[in-house]
ZAMARGU-4260 file (C-alpha; in steps of 0.2 Angstrom, whole numbers, plus 5000, padded with zeros to 4 digits):
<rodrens>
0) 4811/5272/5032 | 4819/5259/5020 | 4836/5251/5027 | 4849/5248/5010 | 4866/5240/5009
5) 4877/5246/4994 | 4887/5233/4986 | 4898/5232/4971 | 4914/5221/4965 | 4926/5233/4957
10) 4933/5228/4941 | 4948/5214/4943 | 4942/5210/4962 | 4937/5191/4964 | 4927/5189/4980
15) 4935/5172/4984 | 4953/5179/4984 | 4954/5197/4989 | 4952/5201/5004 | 4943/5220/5003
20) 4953/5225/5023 | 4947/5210/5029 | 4961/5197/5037 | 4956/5187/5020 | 4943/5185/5010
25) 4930/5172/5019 | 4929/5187/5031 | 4924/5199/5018 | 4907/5189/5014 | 4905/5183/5032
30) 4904/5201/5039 | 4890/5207/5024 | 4881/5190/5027 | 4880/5194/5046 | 4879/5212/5043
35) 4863/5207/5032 | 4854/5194/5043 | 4856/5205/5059 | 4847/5219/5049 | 4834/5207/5043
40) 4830/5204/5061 | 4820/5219/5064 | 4817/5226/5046 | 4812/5214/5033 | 4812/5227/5018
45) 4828/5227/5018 | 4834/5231/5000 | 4852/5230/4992 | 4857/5242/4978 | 4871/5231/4968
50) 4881/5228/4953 | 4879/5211/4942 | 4892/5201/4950 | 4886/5207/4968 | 4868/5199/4964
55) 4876/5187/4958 | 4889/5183/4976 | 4875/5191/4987 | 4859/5184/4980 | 4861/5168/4968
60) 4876/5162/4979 | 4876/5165/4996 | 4854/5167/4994 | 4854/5182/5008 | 4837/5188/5013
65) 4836/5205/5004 | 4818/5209/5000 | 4821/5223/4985 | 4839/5220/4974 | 4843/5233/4959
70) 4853/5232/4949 | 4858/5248/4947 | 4879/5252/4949 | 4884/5242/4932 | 4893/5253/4918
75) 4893/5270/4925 | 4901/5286/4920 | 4909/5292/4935 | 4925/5300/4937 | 4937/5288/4935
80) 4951/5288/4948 | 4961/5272/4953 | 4958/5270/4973 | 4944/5281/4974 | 4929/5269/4978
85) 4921/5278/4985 | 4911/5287/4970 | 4900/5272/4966 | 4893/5273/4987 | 4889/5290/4982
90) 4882/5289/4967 | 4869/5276/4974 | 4866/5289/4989 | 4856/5296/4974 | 4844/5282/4967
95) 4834/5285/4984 | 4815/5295/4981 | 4810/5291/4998 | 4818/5291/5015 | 4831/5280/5017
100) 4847/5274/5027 | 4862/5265/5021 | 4872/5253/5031 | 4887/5249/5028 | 4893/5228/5027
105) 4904/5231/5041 | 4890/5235/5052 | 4882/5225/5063 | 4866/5230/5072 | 4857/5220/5088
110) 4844/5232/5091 | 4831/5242/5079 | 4838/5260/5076 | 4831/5273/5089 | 4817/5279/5082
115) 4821/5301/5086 | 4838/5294/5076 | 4826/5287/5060 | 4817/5305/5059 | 4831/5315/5057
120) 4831/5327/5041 | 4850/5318/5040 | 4856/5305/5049 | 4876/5298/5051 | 4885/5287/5065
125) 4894/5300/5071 | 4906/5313/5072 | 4922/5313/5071 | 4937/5329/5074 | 4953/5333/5071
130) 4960/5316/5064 | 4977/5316/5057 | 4971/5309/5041 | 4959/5324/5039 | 4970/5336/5044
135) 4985/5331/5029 | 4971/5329/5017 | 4960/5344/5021 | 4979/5354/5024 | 4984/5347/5004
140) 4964/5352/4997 | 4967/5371/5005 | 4987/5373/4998 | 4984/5364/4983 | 4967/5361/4974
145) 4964/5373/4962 | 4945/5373/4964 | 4937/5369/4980 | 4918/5371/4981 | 4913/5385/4990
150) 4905/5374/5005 | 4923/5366/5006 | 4931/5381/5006 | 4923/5391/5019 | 4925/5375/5030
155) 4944/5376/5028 | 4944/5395/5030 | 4935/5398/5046 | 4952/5387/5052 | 4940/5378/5064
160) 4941/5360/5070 | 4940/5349/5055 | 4925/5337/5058 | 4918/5323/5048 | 4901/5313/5049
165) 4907/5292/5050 | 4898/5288/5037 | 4895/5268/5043 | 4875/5274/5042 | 4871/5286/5028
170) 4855/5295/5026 | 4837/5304/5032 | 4823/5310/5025 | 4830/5325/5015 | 4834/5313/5004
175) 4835/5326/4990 | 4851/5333/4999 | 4860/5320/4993 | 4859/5323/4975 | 4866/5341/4978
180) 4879/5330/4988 | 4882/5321/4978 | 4886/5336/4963 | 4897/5345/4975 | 4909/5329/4977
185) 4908/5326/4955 | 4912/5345/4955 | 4926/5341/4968 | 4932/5325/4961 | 4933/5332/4941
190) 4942/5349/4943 | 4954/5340/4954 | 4958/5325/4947 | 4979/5328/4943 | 4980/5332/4961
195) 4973/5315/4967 | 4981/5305/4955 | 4997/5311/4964 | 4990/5306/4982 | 5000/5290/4989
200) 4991/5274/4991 | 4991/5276/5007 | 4985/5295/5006 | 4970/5288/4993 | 4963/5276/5005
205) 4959/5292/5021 | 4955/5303/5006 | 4940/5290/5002 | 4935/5295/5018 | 4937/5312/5015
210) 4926/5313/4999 | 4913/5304/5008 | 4912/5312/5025 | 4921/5326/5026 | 4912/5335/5010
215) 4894/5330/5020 | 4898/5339/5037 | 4903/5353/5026 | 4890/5353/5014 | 4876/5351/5030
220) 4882/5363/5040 | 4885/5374/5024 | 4866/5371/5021 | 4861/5371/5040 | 4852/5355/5038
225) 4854/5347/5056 | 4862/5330/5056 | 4856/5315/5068 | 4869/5305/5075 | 4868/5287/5082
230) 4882/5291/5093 | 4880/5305/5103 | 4902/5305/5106 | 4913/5315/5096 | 4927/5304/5093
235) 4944/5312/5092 | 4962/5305/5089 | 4964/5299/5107 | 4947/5289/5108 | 4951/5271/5113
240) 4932/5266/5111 | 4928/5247/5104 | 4917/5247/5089 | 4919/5228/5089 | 4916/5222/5105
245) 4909/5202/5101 | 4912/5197/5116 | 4897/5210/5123 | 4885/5197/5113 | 4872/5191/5114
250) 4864/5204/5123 | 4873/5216/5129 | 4877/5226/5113 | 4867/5236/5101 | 4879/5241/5087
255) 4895/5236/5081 | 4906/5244/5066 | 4922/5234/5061 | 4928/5253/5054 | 4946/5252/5048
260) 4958/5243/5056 | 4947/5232/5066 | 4948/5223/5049 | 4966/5217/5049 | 4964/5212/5068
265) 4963/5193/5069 | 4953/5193/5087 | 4940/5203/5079 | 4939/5192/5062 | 4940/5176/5075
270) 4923/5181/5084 | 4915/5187/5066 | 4917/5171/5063 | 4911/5161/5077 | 4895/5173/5078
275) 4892/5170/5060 | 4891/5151/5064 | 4882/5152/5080 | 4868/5161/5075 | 4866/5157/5056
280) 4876/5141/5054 | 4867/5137/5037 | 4874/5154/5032 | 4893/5152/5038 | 4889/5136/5030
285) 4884/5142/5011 | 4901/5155/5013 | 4913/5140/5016 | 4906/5129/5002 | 4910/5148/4990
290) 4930/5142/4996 | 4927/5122/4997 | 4918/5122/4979 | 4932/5115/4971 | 4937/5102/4983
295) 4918/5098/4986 | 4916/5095/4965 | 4932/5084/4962 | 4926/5071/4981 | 4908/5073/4977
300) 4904/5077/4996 | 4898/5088/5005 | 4905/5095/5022 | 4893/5098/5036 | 4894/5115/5043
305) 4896/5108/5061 | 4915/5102/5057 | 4918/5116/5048 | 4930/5130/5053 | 4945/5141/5046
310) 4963/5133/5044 | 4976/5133/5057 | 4992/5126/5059 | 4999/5131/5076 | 5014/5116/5071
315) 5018/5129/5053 | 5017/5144/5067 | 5029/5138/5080 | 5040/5131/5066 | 5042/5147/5058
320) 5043/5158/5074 | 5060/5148/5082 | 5066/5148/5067 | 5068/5167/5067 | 5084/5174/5071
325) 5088/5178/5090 | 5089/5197/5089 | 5071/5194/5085 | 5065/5182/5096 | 5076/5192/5109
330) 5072/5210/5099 | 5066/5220/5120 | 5081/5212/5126 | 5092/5218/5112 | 5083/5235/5113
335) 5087/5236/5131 | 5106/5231/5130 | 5106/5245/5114 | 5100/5257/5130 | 5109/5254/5142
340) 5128/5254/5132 | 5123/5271/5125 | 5119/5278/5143 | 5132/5270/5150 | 5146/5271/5136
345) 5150/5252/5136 | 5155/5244/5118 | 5150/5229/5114 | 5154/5216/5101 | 5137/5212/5094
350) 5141/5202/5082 | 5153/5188/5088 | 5141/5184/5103 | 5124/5176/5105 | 5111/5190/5116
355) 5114/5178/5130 | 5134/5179/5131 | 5129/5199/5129 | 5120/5199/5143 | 5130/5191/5152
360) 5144/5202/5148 | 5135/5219/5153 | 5129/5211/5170 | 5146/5211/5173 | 5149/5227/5170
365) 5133/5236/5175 | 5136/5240/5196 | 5117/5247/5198 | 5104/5235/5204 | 5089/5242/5197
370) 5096/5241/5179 | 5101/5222/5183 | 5083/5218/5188 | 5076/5225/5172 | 5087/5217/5159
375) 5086/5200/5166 | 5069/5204/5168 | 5066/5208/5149 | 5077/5191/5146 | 5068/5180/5156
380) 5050/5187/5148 | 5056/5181/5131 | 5063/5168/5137 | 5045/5161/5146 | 5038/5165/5128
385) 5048/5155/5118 | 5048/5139/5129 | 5028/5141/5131 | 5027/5142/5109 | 5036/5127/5110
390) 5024/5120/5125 | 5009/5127/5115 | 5016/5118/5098 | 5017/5100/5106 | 5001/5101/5114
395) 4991/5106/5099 | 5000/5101/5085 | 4983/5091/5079 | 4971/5105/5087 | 4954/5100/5090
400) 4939/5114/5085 | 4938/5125/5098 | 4919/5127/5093 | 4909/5118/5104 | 4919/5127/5119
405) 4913/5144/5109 | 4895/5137/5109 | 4894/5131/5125 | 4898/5149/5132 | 4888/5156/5122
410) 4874/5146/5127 | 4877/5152/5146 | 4877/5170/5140 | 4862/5169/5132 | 4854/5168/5147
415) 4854/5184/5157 | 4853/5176/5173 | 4869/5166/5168 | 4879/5172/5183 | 4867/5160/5194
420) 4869/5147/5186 | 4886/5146/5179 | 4904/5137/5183 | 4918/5139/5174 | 4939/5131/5172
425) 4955/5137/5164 | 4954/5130/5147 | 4970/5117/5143 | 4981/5130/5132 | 4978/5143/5144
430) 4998/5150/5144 | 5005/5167/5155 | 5020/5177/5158 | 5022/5185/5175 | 5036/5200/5173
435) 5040/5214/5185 | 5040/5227/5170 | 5026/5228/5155 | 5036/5219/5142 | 5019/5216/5132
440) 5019/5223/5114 | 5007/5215/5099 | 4994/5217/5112 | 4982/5227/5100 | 4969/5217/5099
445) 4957/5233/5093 | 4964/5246/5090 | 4975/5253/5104 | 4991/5258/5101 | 5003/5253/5116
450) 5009/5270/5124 | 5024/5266/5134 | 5041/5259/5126 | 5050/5248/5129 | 5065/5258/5134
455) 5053/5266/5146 | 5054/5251/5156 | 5072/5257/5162 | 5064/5272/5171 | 5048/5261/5179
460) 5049/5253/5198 | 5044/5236/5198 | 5028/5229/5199 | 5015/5215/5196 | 5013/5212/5177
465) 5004/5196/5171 | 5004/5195/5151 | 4991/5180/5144 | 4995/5171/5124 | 4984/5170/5116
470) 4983/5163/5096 | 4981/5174/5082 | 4976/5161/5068 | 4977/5173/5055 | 4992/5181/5056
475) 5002/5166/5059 | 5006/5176/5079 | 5005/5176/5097 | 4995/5191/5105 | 5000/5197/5120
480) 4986/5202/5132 | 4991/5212/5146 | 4980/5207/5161 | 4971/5220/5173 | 4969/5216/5194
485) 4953/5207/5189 | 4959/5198/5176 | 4974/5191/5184 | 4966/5186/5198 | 4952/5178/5191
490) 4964/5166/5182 | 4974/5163/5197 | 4960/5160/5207 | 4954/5148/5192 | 4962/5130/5189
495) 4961/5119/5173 | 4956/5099/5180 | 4941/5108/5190 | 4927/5120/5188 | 4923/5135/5198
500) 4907/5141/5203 | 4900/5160/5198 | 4894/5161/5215 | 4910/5158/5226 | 4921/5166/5209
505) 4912/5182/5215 | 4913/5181/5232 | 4932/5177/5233 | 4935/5190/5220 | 4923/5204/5230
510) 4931/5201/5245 | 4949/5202/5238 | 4943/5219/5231 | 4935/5223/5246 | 4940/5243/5245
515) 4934/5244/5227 | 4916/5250/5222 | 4906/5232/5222 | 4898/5237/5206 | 4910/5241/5196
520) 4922/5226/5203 | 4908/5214/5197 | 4907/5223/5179 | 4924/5221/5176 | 4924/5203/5182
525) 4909/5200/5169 | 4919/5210/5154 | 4935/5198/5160 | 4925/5182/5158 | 4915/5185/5141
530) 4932/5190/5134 | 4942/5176/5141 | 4927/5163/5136 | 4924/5170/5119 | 4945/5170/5116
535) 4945/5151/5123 | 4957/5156/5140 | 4942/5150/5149 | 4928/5136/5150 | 4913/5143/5153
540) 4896/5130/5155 | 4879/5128/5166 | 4878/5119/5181
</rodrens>
């Protein structure tokens, strides 16, 4: 079975300026050039089906290792929709005589495909049920699309779980199935068009997906043609599963899908980054000169890829942050005071007096000791992070490339027997908040949504809470990483002018958890570690 990328460049887009969901546009073109060259690993006829300026970007420029390139997605007749991308990915679903399988750019594979997935009649990633996006959009197809075809329809009238197939691997070896898939969503797209015109932006980008893989699983199980799935899990709303686990590398993971969101996150960019320049550093290399070009023509030199990296400008960051106004730098304390006046009908002036004199003010007023604890708690946790912005500001405001602490951890966890052989330290900007409530928020860094408020707080008993900073380049932020028992002990246990060895790290951390299963203590530990090395909290080298 062949394994095909699809690329294009829709009309107007300029590769070295949009960014295509990625943080910005280097991303873009690092994840399709490590998306590529991981393929390439364990199938050499790789093919890609592209448009002129893709060969172009893909092939001339960046020289990727594609066996088989056509040319085949310039100046088609397809159903012209603004926002709805999608068609081309479809229409090339069609080119295919023989059995194939796409992968999409945002895929990253370290393992050859199971071969009882590569003989499926159809094959997909997996399946995914009753997501809000699928339920507005399928809910606005069944009320107000005048013509559904019929294999739509009697999806949406059996009133069943709505189910889609992730399309981030497309294909099988019925591939004559996808023309007929392929007529179905024309059909769709063409008698419908005034209704999808009227779809939001934001409604247009999930409808992409519901073109794709919504109208598949229908048209499958309309047609009874069994579907292989990578992923044996059927994801639903509340799944909190990472598709983008990095720091699992180099040999703990097989697949990775940066689906969505995972996009926009900068800790998921950040490692995209460094694993395109650990592995392929000539490659990471040919994606920075696209950007350096014109700099690199007006000085006539050439930057080696080794002191290359992407900007960063923690002195901009910290500037910018204190410089925003103190009911945002103070926004959990001003929510709590907000709380705790309406529950206890106080009035206060809020704005003749700084969040500090308001403070002040309620604790004079407030008699109960629990609400006390919590406000000065919240006060004192945005406090600690504003006096440690400033800290981190001063000592990196000429920050060194963090790189060779990135390789030199790699390098350990290449080696599977690294945890006999390896010592670790705090790393130098290593910076923490301890709080007796969860006050972490912009924690996200994959795709979980924080589930308790902050107001929430107000009804909690106090506890141990431990929130790490860590930098967010790309968005100009600080993430908050709420730690876990291991995780927080680990650093405390951990110091930054001295290394630790594994061997007595995982005694004293065994022991400490003595009434905890042994084997999953020590697989948490080693999750704790690889993110806190790959994130640069930690040192990690051999003895």
């Amino acid at each position: 079975m062949k394994i095909v990328h699809t690329f294009w460049m829709d009309e107007g887009k300029d590769p070295l300026k949009d960014s295509f969901g990625w943080c910005s546009a280097p991303y873009h073109l690092m994840s399709w050039a490590l998306s590529c060259l991981q393929l390439h690993q364990f199938y050499e006829d790789l093919e890609l089906i592209t448009d002129s300026k893709g060969k172009e970007l893909l092939i001339d420029q960046l020289k990727l290792p594609y066996k088989k390139v056509r040319v085949e997605l310039d100046d088609l007749d397809l159903v012209q929709i603004p926002g709805l991308w999608v068609m081309k990915k479809i229409y090339s679903y069609t080119l295919h005589v023989e059995p194939f399988l796409n992968v999409d750019g945002d895929v990253f594979v370290y393992a050859p495909f199971p071969k009882e997935l590569i003989f499926g009649h159809l094959i997909a990633q997996n399946i995914e049920q009753d997501f809000d996006y699928y339920k507005e959009l399928v809910g606005l197809v069944g009320d107000s699309f005048p013509l559904v075809p019929k294999p739509i329809k009697d999806q949406i009238d059996k009133g069943k779980e709505i189910k889609a197939s992730n399309a981030g691997i497309f294909g099988g070896n019925n591939y004559a199935f996808f023309k007929d898939y392929f007529q179905v969503v024309e059909q769709f797209i063409t008698n419908n068009q005034k209704q999808i015109k009227s779809l939001s932006p934001s409604q247009m980008v999930n409808f992409n997906a519901v073109v794709e893989q919504y109208i598949f699983h229908c048209l499958s199980s309309d047609q009874g043609i069994e579907v292989n799935y990578l992923l044996d899990t059927v994801y639903d709303p509340s799944f909190f599963e990472s598709f983008a686990n990095f720091h699992h590398l180099p040999n703990d993971i097989a697949f990775m899908h940066a689906l969505g969101d995972y996009k926009k996150n900068g800790w998921v960019c950040n490692q995209l980054a460094h694993r395109l320049r650990l592995d392929y550093p000539e490659y990471f290399a040919g994606v920075m000169n696209l950007f350096e070009k014109d700099e690199l023509a007006s000085s006539e030199k050439t930057v080696p890829y080794a002191s290359r990296d992407l900007p960063i400008n923690p002195k901009k960051f910290a500037t910018n942050y204190l410089s925003k106004p103190e009911t945002q730098q103070f926004y959990r304390t001003d929510q709590i005071l907000s709380v705790i006046c309406e529950k206890e009908g106080i009035s206060l002036d809020r704005d003749k007096f700084t969040i500090s004199e308001l403070k002040e003010d309620l604790c004079r007023k407030l008699t109960d000791p629990h609400t006390l604890r919590v406000l000065d708690d919240v006060y004192e946790f945005e406090q600690e992070k504003l006096r440690l912005i400033e800290l981190f500001h001063k000592e990196n405001s000429e920050m060194g490339d963090e790189f060779p602490a990135i390789q030199s951890a790699n390098q350990v966890l290449t080696n599977k027997g690294w945890r006999e052989m390896a010592e670790l330290k705090l790393a130098p900007n290593c910076k923490s908040i301890l709080s007796e409530w969860d006050w972490s928020q912009n924690s996200v860094l994959f795709t979980r949504v924080k589930i308790n408020p902050i107001e929430n707080n107000l009804l909690l008993p106090p506890h141990y809470y431990q929130t790490i900073l860590l930098w967010d380049r790309h968005h100009q932020e600080v993430i908050e990483y709420l730690l876990g028992p291991i995780g927080s002990y680990l650093l405390s246990i951990l110091k930054e002018d001295d290394y630790t060895g594994m061997s007595e790290l995982v005694t004293k951390v065994s022991t400490f958890f003595e009434f905890i299963d042994e084997k999953q203590v020590l697989k948490l530990l080693d999750e704790e570690i690889r993110f806190f090395a790959y994130s640069e909290v930690i040192h990690l080298r051999e003895i």
